[in-house]
C-alpha positions, 0 to 999 in steps of 0.5 A, spaced: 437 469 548 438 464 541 444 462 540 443 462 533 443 467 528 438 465 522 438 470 516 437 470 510 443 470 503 442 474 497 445 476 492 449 483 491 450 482 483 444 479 480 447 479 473 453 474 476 450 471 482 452 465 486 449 460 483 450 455 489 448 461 494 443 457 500 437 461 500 438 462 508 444 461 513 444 459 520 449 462 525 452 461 532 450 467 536 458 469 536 459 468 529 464 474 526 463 477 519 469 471 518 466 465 521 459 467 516 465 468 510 467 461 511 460 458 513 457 461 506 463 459 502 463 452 504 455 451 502 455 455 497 461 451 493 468 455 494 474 453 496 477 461 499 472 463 503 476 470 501 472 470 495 466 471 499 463 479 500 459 481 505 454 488 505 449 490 510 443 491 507 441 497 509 447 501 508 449 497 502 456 498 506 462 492 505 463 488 512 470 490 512 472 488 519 473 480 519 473 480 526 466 484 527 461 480 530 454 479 525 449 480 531 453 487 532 452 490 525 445 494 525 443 494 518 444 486 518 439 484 524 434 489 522 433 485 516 435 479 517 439 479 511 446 478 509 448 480 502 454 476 499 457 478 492 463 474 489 469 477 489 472 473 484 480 470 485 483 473 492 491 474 492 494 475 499 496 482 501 502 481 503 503 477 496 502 483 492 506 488 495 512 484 495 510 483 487 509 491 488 516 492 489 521 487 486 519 491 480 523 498 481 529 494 485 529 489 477 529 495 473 535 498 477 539 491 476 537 490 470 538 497 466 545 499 469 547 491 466 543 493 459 546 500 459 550 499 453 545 497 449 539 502 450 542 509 450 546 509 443 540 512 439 540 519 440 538 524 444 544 520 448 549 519 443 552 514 448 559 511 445 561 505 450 562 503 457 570 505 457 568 513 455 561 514 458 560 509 464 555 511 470 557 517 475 559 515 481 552 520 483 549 514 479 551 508 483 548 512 489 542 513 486 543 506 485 544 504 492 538 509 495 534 506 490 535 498 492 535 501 500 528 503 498 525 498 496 529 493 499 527 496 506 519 496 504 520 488 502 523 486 509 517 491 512 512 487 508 515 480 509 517 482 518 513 488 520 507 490 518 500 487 520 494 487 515 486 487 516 484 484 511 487 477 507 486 478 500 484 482 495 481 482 487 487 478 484 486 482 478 488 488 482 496 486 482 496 488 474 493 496 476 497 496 483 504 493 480 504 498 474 505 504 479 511 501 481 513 497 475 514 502 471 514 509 474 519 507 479 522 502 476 522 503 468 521 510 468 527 513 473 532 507 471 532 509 464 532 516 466 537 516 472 542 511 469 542 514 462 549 519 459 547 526 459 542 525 464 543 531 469 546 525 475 551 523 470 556 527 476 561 525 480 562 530 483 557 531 490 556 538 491 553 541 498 545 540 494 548 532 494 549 532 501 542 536 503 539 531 499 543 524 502 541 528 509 533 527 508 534 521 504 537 517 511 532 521 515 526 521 511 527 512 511 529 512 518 523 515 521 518 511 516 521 506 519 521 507 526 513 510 524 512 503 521 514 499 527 510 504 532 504 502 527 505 494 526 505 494 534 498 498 535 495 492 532 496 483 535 499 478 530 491 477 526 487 482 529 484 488 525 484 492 531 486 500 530 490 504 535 491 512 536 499 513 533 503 516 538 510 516 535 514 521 533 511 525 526 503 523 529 503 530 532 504 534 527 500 529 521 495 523 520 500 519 517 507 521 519 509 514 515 507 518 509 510 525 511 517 522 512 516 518 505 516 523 501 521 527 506 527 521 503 524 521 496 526 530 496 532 527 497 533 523 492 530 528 487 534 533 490 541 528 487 538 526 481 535 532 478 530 527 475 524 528 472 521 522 472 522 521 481 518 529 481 512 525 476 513 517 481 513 522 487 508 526 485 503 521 483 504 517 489 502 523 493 495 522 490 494 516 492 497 517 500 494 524 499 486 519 498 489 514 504 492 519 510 484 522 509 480 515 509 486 514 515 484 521 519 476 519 517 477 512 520 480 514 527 475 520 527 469 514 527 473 509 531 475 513 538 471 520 537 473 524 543 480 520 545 483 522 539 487 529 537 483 531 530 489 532 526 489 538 521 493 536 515 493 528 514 500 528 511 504 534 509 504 539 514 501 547 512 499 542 504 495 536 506 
């Protein structure tokens, strides 16, 4: 058996290829699909080997799993080939999602501080701070708020695991905007504003049942994101079979138990824009839970329990 790998590079994207990309490499035989984005990065002039994008030539598929061994990827061994593509500049996953949710917890600081200031032109009518302050159901929507997104930055930060390093730098423009100006911009200057239907302080029992899924829908996300950070070793990019509470009845509880606590919120505050923010992040969830199932499917076969609805029992 050869202990070396020799196979030839490529260009993905003729029109902007890489300039210094080395006609062929050469690879120790238990090379990864990381070891062969280093090597490749190096002599093609690239300081972030995360920049660098590898296809199979045959499927034209990306080789997403980092820890993958090259001389196991069919398509690559047939031809002979791997071909490579510039991404162009990487930002580190844990980087944009930290980015992704300090917009909502800013915007709810910063709206309540600028209240008296942007709703004076109708249809608010707002007279001052002393005669129309916010309700005590708007400070507790504050609260709820914080909590949410204060919680998915700790996770982030402490619990979760990510395949992959980085992605497209350019992608924390599109994935910020979601949560910048739809959690963020939208329902603060909903929630907070005077003649909003939260502007109460009185609860009533809907407050409460409201209050009730909130705390539940979080604390079971957050007991799924731990049962999730623990199936994968500190920088692996291994899967594992959930087996937690939620993963009986869906793909992804974690998803299933987030829209559960944000019922909640929609149920205290009335507010059109958490039904337009909730409902928009389904969409994307709805994508994910599926690719998720799809995943697990391909991964283990037979060892895993195929899952009817992937997020929302009797709906997705």
């Amino acid at each position: 058996m050869s202990t070396k790998l020799s196979l030839k590079l490529s260009n993905r994207a003729p029109k902007k290829p890489i300039r210094k990309l080395p006609a062929t490499i050469e690879l120790p035989h238990d090379a990864t699909v990381e070891d062969a984005k280093v090597a490749i990065a190096r002599q093609s002039g690239f300081t972030d080997y995360n920049r660098i994008g590898l296809y199979d030539p045959v499927s034209k598929q990306n080789l997403k799993n980092r820890r993958a061994l090259i001389r196991d990827e069919a398509g690559v061994v047939q031809q002979g080939e791997l071909v490579v593509k510039d991404l162009g500049p990487q930002v580190a996953w844990r980087t944009v999602f930290v980015i992704e949710y300090f917009g909502p917890i800013l915007f709810h600081i910063l709206v309540p501080l600028v209240r008296p200031y942007i709703y004076r032109i109708p249809p608010y009518a707002y007279k001052n701070e002393i005669e129309t302050p916010m309700s005590k159901v708007q400070w507790l929507l504050f609260a709820l708020f914080h909590l949410h997104f204060l919680k998915r930055e700790y996770e982030t930060v402490f619990v979760h695991k990510f395949s992959a390093n980085t992605m497209p730098a350019r992608n924390i423009f599109r994935n910020s905007a979601f949560y910048w100006l739809m959690a963020g911009l939208l329902c603060s200057l909903d929630i907070y504003a005077p003649n909003n239907l939260s502007a109460r302080d009185e609860l009533v029992p809907l407050d409460y049942v409201g209050l009730a899924l909130f705390i539940i829908g979080e604390t079971c996300n957050w007991i799924v994101h731990q049962h999730l950070a623990s199936l994968r070793k500190p920088g692996g990019t291994e899967k594992g079979i959930p087996n937690c509470i939620g993963s009986n009845l869906v793909t992804s509880p974690n998803y299933m138990f987030e829209v559960l606590a944000w019922v909640g919120v929609i149920l205290i505050s009335r507010s059109w824009a958490v039904v337009l923010f909730i409902c928009t992040g389904i969409i994307y969830m709805r994508s994910w839970s599926r690719g998720k199932e799809k995943a697990l499917r391909k991964e283990f076969g037979d060892r895993y329990k195929k899952k009817r609805y992937t997020m929302l029992p009797g709906l997705i």
